[in-house]
VEXSE-368249 format. One record per residue: residue number from 1; x, y, z of N, C-alpha, C, O in turn. Coordinates in steps of 0.001 Angstrom, whole numbers, plus 500000, padded with zeros to 6 digits. Example, Ala and Ser with C-alpha at 12.3 -4.5 7.8 and 13.67 -1.06 7.14 Angstrom:
<mivexs>
MIVEX  pos    n.xx    n.yy    n.zz   ca.xx   ca.yy   ca.zz    c.xx    c.yy    c.zz    o.xx    o.yy    o.zz
MIVEX    1  513190  494310  507800  512300  495500  507800  513200  496700  507800  514236  496681  508465
MIVEX    2  512850  497750  507080  513670  498940  507140  512900  500030  507870  513409  501138  508039
</mivexs>
This chain:
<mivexs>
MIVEX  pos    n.xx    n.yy    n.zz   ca.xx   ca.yy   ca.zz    c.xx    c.yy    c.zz    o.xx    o.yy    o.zz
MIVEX    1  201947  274711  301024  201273  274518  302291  200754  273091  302413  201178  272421  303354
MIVEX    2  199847  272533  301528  199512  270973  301265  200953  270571  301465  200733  270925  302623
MIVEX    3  201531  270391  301467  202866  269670  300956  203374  269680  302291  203676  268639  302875
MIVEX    4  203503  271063  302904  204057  270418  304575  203021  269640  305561  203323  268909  306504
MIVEX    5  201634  270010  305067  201476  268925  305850  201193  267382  305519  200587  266644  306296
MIVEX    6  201634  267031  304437  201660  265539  304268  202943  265312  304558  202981  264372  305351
MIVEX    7  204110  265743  304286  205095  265627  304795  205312  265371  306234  205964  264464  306751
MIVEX    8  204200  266989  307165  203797  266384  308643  203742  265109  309298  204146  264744  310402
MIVEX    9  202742  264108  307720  201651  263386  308768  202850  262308  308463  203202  261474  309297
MIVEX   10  203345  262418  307348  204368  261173  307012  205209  261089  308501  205299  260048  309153
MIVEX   11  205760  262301  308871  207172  262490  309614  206176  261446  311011  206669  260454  311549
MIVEX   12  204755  261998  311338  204554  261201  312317  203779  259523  312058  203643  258610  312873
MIVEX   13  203485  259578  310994  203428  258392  310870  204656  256960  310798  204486  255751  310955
MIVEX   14  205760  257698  310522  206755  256873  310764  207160  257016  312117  207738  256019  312551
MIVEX   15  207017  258055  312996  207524  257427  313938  206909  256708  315048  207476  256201  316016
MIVEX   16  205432  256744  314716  204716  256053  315264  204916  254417  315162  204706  253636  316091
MIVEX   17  205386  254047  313779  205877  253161  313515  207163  252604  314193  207209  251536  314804
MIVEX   18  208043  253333  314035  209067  253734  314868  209199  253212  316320  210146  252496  316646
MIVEX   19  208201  253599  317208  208082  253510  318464  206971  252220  318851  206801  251821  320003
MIVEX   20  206152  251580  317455  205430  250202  317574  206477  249515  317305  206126  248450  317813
MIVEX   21  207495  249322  316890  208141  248121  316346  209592  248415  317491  210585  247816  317079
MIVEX   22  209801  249085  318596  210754  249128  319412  209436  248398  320604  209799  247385  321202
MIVEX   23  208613  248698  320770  207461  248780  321590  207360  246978  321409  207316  246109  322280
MIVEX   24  207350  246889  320169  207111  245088  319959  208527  244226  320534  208551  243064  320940
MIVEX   25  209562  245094  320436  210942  244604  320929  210777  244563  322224  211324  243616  322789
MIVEX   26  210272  245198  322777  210140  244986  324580  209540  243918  324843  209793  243277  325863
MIVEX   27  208630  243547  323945  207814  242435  324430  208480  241182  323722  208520  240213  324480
MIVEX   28  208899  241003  322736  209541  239878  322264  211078  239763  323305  211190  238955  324227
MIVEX   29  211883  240508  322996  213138  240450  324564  212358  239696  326127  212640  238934  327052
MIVEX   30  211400  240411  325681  210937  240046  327544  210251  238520  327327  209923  237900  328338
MIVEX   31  210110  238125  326447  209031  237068  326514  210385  235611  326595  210458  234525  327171
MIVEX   32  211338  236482  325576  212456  235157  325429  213449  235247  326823  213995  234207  327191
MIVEX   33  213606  236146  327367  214196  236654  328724  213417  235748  329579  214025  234807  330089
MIVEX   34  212307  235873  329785  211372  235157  330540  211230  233328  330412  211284  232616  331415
MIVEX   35  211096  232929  329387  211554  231204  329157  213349  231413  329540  213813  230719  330445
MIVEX   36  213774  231871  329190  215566  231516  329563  215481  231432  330994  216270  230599  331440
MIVEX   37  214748  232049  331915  214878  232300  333381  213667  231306  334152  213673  231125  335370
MIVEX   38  212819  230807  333391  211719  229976  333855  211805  229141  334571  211165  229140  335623
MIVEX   39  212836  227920  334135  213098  226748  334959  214186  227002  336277  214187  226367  337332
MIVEX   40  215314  228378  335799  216224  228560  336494  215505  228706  337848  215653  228036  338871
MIVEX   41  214612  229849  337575  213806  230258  339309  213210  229578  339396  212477  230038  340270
MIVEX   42  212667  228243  339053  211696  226877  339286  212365  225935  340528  212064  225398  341594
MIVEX   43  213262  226093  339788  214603  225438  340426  215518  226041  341663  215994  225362  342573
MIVEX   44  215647  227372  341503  216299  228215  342865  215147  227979  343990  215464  227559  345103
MIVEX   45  213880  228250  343672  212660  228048  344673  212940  226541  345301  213203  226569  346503
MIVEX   46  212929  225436  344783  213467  224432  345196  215024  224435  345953  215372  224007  347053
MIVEX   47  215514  224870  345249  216915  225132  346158  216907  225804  347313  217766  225519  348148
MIVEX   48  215917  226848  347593  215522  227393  348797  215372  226604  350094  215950  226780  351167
MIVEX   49  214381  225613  349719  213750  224609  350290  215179  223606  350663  215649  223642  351801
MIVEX   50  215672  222902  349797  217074  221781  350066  217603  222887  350932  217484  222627  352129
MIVEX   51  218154  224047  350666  219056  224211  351676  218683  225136  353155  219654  225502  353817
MIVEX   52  217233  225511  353665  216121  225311  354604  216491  223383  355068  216838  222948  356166
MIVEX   53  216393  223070  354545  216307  221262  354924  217494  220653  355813  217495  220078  356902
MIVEX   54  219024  221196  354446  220582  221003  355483  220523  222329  356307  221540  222240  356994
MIVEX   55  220071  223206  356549  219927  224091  357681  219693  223094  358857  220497  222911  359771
MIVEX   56  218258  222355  358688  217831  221997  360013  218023  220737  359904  217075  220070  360321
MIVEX   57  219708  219615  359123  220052  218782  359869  219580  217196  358693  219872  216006  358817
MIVEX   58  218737  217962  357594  217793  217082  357193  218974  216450  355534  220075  216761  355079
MIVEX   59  218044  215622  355233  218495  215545  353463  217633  215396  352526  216466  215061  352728
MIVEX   60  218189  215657  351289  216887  215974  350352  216698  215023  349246  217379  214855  348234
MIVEX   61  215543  214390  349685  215785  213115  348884  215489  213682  347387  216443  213867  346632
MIVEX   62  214298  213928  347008  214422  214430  345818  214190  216257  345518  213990  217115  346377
MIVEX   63  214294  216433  344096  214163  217571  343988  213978  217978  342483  214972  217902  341761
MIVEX   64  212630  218459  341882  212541  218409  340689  211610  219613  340389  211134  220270  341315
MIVEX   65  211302  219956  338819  210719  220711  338262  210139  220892  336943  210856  220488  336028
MIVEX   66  209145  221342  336648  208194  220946  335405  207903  222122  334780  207800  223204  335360
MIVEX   67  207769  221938  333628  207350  223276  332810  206142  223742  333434  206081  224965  333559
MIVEX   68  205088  223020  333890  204005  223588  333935  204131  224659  335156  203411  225656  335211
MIVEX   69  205084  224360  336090  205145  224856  337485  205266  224436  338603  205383  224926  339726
MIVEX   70  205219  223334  338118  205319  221886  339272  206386  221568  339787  207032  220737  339148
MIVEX   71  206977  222058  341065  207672  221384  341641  207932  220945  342795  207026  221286  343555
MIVEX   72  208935  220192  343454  209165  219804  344340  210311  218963  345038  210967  218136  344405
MIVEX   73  210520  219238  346442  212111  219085  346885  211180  218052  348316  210073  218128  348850
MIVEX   74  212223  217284  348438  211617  216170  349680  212588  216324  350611  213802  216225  350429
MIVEX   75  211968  216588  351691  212964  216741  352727  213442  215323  354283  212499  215203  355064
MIVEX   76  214445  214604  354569  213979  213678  355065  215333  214151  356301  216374  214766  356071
MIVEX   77  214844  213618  357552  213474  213680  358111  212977  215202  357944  213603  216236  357708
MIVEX   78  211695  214958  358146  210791  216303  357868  211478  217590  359131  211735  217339  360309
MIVEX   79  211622  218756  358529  212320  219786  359243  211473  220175  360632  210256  220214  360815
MIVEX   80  212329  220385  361332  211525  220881  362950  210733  222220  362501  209534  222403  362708
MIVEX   81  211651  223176  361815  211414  224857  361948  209939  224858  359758  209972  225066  358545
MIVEX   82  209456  224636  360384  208436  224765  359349  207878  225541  358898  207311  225486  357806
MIVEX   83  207921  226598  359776  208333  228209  359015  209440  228236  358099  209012  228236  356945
MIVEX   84  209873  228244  358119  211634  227682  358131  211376  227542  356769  211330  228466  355956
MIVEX   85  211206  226339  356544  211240  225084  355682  210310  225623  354214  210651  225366  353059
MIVEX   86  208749  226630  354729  207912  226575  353983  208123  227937  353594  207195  228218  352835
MIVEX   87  208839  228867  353727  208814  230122  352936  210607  230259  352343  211196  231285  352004
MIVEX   88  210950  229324  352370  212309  229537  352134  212722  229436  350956  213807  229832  350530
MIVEX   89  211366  228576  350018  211547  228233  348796  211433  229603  347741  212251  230024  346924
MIVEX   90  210089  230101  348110  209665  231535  347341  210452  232243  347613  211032  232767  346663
MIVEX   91  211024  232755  349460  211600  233557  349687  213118  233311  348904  213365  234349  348290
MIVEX   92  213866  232625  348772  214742  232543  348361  214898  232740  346729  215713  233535  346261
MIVEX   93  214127  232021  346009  213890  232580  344798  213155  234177  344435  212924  234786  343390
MIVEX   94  212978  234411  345653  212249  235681  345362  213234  236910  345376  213085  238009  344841
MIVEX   95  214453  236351  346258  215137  237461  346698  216114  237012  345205  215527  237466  344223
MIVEX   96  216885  236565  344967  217557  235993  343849  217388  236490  342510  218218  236865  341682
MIVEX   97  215535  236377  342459  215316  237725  341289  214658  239253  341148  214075  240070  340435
MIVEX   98  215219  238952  342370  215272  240385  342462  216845  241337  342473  216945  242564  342498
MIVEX   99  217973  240304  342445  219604  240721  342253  219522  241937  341561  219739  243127  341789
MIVEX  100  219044  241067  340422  219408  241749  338620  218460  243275  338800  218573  244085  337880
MIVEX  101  217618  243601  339892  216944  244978  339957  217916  246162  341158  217476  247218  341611
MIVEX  102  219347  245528  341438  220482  246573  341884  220866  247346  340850  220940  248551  341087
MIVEX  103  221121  246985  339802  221589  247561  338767  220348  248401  338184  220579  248613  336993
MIVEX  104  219172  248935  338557  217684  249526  338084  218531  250222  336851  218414  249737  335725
MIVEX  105  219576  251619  337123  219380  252315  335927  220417  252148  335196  220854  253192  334712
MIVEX  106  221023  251109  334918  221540  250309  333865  220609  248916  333346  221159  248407  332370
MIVEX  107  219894  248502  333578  219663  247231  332921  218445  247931  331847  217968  249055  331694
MIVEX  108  218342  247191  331503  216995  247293  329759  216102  246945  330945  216358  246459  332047
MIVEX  109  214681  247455  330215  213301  247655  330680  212675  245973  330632  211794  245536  331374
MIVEX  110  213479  245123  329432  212703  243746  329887  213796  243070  330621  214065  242017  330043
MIVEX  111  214491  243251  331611  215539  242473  332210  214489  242722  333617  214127  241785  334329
MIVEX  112  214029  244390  333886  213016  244790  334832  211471  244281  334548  210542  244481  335331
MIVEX  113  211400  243821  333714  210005  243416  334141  210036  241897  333990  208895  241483  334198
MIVEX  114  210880  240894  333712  210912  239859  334321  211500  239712  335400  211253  238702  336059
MIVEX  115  212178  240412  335744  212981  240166  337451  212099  241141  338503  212550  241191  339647
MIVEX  116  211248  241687  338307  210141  242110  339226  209085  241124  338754  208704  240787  339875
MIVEX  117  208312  240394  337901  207511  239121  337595  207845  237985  338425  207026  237345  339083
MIVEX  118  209460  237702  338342  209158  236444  339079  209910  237144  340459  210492  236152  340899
MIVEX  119  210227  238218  341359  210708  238568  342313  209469  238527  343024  209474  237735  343967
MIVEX  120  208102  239344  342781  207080  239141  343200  205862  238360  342932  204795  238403  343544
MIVEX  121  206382  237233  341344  205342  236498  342091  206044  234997  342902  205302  234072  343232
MIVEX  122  207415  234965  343118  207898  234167  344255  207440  234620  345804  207077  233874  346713
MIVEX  123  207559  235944  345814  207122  236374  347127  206019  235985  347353  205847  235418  348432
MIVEX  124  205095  236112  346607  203655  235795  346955  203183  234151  347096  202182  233651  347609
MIVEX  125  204267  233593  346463  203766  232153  346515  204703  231964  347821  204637  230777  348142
MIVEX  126  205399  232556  348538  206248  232308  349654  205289  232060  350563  204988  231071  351231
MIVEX  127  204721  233536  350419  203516  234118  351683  202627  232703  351785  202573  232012  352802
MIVEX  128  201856  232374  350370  201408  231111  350427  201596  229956  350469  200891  228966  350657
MIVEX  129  202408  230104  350318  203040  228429  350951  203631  228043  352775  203812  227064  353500
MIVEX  130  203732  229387  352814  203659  229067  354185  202221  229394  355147  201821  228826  356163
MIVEX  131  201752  230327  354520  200124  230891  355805  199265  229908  355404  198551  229322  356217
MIVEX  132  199256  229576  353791  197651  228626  353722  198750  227144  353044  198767  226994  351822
MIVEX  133  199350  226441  353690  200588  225083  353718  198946  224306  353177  198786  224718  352028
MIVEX  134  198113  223672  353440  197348  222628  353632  196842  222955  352043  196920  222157  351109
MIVEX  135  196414  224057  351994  195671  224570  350707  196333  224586  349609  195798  224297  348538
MIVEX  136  197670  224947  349725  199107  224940  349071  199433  223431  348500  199750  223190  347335
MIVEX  137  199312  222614  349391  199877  221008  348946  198730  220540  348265  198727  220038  347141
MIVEX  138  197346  220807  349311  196306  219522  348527  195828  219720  347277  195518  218850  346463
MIVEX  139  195782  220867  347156  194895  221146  345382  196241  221770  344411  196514  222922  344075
MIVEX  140  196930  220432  344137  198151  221672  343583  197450  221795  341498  197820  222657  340701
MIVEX  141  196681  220922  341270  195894  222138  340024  195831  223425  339934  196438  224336  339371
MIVEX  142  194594  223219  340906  194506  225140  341249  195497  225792  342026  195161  226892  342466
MIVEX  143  196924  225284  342375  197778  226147  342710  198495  226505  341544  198741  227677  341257
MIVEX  144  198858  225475  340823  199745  225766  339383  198923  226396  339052  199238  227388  339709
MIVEX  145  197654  226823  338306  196961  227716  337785  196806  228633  338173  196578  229447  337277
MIVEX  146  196789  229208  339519  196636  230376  340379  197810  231168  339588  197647  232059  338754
MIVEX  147  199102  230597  340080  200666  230897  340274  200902  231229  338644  201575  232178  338244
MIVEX  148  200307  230389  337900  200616  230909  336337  199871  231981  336400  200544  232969  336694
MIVEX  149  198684  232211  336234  197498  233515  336315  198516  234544  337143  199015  235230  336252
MIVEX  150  199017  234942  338318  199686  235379  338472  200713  236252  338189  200881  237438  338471
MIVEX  151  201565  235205  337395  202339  235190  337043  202383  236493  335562  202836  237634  335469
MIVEX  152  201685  235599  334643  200940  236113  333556  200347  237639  333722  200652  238592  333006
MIVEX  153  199266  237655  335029  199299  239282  335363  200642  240397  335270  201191  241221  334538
MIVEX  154  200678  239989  336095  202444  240626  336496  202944  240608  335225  202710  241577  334503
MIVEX  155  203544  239755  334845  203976  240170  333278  203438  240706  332280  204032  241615  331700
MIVEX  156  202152  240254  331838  201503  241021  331229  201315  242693  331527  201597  243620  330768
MIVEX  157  200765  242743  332837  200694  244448  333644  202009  245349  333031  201925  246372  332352
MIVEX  158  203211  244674  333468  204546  245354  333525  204956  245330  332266  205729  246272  332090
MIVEX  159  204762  244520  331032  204546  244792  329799  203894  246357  329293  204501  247372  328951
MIVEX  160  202693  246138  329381  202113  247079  329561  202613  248236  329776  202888  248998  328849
MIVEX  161  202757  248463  330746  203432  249240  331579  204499  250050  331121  204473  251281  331090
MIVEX  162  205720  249111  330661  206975  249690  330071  206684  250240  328502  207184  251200  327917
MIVEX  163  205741  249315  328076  205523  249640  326172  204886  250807  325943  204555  251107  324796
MIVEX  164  204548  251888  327362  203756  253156  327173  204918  254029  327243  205047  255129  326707
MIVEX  165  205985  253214  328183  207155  254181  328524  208186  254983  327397  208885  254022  327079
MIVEX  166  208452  255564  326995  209233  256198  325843  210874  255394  326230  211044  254943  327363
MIVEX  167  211617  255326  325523  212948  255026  325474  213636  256184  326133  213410  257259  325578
MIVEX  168  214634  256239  327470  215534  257305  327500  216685  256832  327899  216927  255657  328176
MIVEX  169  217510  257859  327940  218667  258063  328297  219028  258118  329779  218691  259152  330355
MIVEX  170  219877  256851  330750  219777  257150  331543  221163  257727  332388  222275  257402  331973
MIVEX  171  221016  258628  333631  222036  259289  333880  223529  258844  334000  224499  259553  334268
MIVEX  172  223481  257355  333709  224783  256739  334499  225389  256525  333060  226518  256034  333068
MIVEX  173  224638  256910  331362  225416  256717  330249  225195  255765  329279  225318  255738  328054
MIVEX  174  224770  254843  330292  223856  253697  329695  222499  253489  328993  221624  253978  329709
MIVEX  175  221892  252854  327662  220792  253165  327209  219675  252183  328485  220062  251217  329142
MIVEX  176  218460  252721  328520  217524  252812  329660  216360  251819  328602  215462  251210  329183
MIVEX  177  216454  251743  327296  215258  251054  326641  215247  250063  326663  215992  249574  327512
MIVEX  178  214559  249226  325923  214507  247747  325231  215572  247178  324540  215458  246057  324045
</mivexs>
């Protein structure tokens, strides 16, 4: 009787183990998933913007991007449609990573929580860059810091989130985990 239940506690102590060290794989996949895709959507957000710009006729003098978050595309002459012009960057990067979430029940759980991270927090910097433009350009410190904080939520949250989730099997045949 002693004997089955140490045997018990063993059987669940390993798989507790088991399910921390797949649990740590979600987050290490997602973290290196996440730098591989960093500059790419840094850069599509800017590309949003250049091609908002040859939409309305314009050219783009420059166009660049920084680890920290910093970027920026110059548009010459300045675009008529400024709606246009100022949500096209997020929106476009926003929609872009959000592709890779057609495929929901085939892709791995950290392919979904960086392509919902930066799908929504492009959207949100869309929204802001176009409703509060003035607030957006002049203090861009506290915008890069906002947008990382953000950012960081969202990923962090959806981390979270998935590392409670158990591994399954999903209907289309394909594995559904990390």
């Amino acid at each position: 009787m002693i004997y089955w239940k140490v045997n018990f506690l063993d059987k669940i102590i390993v798989s507790v183990q088991n399910k921390n060290q797949q649990s740590y794989g979600i987050i290490y996949k997602s973290l290196v998933f996440f730098f591989i895709l960093y500059l790419p959507v840094l850069y599509t957000h800017e590309i949003g913007h250049a091609l908002a710009c040859v939409f309305e006729g314009g050219q783009v003098e420059t166009l660049y991007v920084s680890w920290t978050g910093e970027g920026h595309s110059n548009c010459i002459p300045e675009p008529n449609n400024q709606f246009l012009y100022h949500i096209s960057g997020g929106g476009f990067a926003s929609v872009l990573s959000a592709t890779l979430l057609i495929l929901w029940r085939t892709i791995p759980n950290y392919v979904k929580i960086v392509s919902i991270t930066f799908s929504a927090g492009q959207g949100i910097n869309a929204l802001i860059e176009t409703f509060a433009y003035a607030s957006y350009v002049n203090d861009s410190s506290t915008r890069n810091i906002v947008f990382n904080v953000i950012t960081f939520a969202l990923f962090t949250g959806l981390m979270i989130l998935y590392n409670k989730q158990p591994s399954t099997q999903s209907t289309s045949g394909f594995s559904n985990h990390s």
